[in-house]
C-alpha positions in Angstrom: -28.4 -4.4 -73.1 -26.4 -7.2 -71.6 -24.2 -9.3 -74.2 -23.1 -12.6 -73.3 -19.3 -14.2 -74.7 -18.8 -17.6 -74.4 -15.2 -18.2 -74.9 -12.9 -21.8 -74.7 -9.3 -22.7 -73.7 -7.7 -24.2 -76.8 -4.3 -24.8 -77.9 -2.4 -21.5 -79.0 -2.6 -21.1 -83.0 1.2 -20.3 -83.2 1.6 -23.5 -81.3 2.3 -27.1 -83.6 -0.1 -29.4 -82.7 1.2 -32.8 -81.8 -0.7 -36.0 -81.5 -0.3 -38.0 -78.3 1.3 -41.2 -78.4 -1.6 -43.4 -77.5 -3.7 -41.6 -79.9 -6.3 -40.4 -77.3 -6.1 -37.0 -78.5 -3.9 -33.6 -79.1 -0.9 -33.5 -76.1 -1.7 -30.2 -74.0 0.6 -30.9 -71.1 3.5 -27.7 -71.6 1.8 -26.5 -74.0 0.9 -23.0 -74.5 -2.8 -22.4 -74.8 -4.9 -19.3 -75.1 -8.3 -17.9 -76.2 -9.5 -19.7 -79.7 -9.0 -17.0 -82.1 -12.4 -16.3 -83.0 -13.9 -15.7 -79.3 -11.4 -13.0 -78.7 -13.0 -11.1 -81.7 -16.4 -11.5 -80.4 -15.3 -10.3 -77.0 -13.8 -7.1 -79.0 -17.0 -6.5 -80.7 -19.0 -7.0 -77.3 -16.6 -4.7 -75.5 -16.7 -2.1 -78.2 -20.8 -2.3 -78.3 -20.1 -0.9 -74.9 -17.8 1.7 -75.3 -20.5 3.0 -77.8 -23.2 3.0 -75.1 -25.3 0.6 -77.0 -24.2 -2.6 -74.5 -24.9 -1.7 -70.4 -22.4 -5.9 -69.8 -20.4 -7.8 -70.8 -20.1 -11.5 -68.9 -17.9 -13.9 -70.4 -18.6 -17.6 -70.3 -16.5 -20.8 -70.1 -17.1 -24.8 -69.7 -14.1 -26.2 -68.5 -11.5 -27.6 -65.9 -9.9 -24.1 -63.6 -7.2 -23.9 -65.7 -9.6 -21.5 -68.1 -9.5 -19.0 -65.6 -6.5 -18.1 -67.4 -8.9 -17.4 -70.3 -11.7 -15.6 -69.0 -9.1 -12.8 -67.1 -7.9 -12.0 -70.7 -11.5 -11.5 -71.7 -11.5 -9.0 -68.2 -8.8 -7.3 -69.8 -9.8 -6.8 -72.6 -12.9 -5.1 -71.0 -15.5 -7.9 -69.9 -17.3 -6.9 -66.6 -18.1 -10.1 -65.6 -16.5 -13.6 -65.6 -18.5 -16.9 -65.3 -16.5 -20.5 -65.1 -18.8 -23.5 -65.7 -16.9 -26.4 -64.4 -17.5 -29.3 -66.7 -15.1 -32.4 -68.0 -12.4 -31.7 -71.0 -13.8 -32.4 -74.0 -17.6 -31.5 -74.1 -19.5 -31.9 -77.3 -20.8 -29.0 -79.2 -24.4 -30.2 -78.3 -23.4 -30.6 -74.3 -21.9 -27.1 -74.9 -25.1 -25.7 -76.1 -27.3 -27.0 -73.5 -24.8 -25.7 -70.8 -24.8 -22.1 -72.8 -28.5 -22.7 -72.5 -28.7 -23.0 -68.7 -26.5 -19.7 -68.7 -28.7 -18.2 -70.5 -31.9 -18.9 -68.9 -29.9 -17.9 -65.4 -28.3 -14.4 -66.9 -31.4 -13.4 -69.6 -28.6 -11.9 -72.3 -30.4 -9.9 -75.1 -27.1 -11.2 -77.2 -25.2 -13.9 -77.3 -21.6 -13.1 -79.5 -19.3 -16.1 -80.1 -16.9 -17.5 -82.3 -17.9 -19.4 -85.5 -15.7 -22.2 -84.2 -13.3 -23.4 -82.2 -9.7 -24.2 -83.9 -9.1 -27.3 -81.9 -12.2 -29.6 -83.6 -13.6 -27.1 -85.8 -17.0 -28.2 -85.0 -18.9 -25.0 -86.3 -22.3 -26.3 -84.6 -22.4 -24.7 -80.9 -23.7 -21.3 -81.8 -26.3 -23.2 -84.0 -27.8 -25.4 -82.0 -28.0 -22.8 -79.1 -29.9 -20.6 -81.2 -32.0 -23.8 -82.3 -32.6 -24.4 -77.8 -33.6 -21.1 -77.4 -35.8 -20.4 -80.1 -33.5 -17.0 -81.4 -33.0 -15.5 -84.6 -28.9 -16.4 -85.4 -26.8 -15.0 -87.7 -23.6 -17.1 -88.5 -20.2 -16.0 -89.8 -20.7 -12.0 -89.8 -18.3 -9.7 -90.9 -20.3 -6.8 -89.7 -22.8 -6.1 -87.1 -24.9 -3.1 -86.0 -27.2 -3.2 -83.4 -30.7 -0.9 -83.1 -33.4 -0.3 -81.2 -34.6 -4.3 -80.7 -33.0 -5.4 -83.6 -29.5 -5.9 -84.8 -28.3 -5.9 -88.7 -25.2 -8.1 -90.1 -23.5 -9.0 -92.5 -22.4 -12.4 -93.6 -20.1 -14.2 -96.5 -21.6 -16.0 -98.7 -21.0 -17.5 -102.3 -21.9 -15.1 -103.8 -21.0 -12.8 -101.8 -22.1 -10.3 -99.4 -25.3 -11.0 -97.5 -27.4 -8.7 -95.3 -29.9 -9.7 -92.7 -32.0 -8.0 -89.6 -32.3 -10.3 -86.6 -35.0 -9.8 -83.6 -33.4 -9.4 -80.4 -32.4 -11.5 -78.3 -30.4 -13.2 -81.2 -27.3 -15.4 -81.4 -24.6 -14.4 -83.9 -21.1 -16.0 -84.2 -18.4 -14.1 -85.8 -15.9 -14.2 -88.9 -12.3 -12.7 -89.0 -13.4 -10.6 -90.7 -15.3 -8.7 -88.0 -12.2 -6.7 -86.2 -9.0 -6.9 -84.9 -8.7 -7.8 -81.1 -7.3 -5.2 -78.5 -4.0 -6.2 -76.9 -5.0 -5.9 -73.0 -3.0 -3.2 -71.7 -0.6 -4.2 -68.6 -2.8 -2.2 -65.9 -5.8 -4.2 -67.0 -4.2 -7.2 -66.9 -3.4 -6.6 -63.3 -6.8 -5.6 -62.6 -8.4 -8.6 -64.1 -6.0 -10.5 -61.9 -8.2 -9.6 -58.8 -11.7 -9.3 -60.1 -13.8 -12.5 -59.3 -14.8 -14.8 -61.0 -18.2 -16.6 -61.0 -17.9 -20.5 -60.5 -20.5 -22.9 -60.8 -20.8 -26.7 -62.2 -23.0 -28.4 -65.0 -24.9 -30.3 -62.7 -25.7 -27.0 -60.3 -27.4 -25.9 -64.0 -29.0 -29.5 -64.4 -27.2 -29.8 -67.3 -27.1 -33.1 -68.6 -23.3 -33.3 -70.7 -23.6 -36.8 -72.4 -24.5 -37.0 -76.1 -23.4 -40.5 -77.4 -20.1 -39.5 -79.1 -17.1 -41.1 -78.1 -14.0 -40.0 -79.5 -12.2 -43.0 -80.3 -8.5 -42.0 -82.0 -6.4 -39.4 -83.2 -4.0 -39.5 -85.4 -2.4 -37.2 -87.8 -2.8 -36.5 -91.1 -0.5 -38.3 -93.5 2.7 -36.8 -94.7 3.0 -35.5 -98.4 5.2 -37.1 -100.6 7.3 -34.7 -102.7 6.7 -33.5 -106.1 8.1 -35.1 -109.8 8.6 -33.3 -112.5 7.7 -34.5 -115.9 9.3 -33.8 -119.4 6.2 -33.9 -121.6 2.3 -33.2 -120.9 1.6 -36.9 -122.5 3.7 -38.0 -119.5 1.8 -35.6 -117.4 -1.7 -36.8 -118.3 0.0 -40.7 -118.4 0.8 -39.9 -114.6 -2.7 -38.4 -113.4 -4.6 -41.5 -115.3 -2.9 -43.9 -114.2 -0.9 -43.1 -111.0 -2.6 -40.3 -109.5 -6.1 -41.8 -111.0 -7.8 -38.6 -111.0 -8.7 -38.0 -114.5 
């Protein structure tokens, strides 16, 4: 059973996110970045699939600019066999992002595809969708426990209500929850290792991956401050203020 991982390069989430000053988008230069959160728990539960026996690879998939090498050797160390960069522009939308996980997949014929539910930078929450929606696969979104069978795979998902249970054909796309694990720390002799291992480069347009999708960014900016509390002597003042200041009730 081969599992694919996409993972991306994002800003790290003990990091304070500052706005450029031009308003072109989040300032990355000096800045600290690692794997998004939720892609290093899907390349736990990959790895561990295959410390069971149950997954034969693990390849691990980016789209971005060489600096995500730096990503894709933690997901080596961690215990990833295989390490794919797909060179593409900064930026990609979750839809170019798809198609180019698309290409990967028709190249590499994964029976899985594990990923995170989204990326913390633009908390898009679409990718893993819309590949599933490309390829034709059963997907299971946002699962806090998976088990995987003889052509079929079982999770578990959050709902409203609150726990859901569901048995996907294989191959399927699921994209994980924090719930799912908690991710190794790659011990120092595997992070040397990973250091020399290869990794597999190729370029959107070597998959004939067309990356435009008619979405332009056009500003950033941050979110407003919050103005400090007031406190009030009486509950008539209390309901005066929400009427008529607040405007809620």
């Amino acid at each position: 059973m081969k599992i694919l991982v996409p993972v991306k390069r994002v800003v790290d989430a003990y990091v304070k996110v500052r706005v450029r000053s031009d308003g072109s988008g989040v300032e990355t230069n000096n800045i600290k970045m690692s794997m998004n959160p939720f892609d290093e728990i899907a390349v736990e539960e990959a790895v561990r699939l295959k410390e069971a026996g149950t997954a034969s690879e693990v390849i691990a998939v980016t789209i971005g600019g060489s600096q995500a090498q730096e990503q894709l050797r933690t997901a080596l160390a961690m215990g990833a066999d295989r390490a794919m960069l797909v060179e593409a522009d900064e930026g990609l939308q979750p839809l170019a992002v798809a198609k180019t996980l698309n290409a990967v997949c028709d190249q590499e014929s994964p029976d899985m595809v594990i990923m995170g539910k989204q990326a913390i930078d633009d908390d898009a929450n679409q990718t893993g969708q819309m590949l599933a929606a490309l390829r034709g696969w059963a997907q299971g979104t946002f699962i806090s426990a998976l088990e995987v069978g003889e052509g079929e795979a079982t999770i578990t998902r959050e709902i409203d209500g609150g726990l859901e249970k569901l048995k996907l054909p294989l191959p399927a796309i699921v994209t994980v929850d924090l719930r799912l694990n908690e991710p190794r720390y790659p011990k120092l002799p595997n992070i040397m290792k990973a250091k020399k291992k290869p990794i597999e480069q190729t370029t959107t347009a070597d998959l004939g991956v067309e990356t435009s999708t008619g979405l332009t960014q056009v500003r950033v900016e941050e979110p407003p401050a919050r103005k400090g509390g007031v406190k009030v002597d009486s509950v008539a003042e209390l309901v005066d203020k929400l009427k008529n200041e607040a405007k809620v009730i």
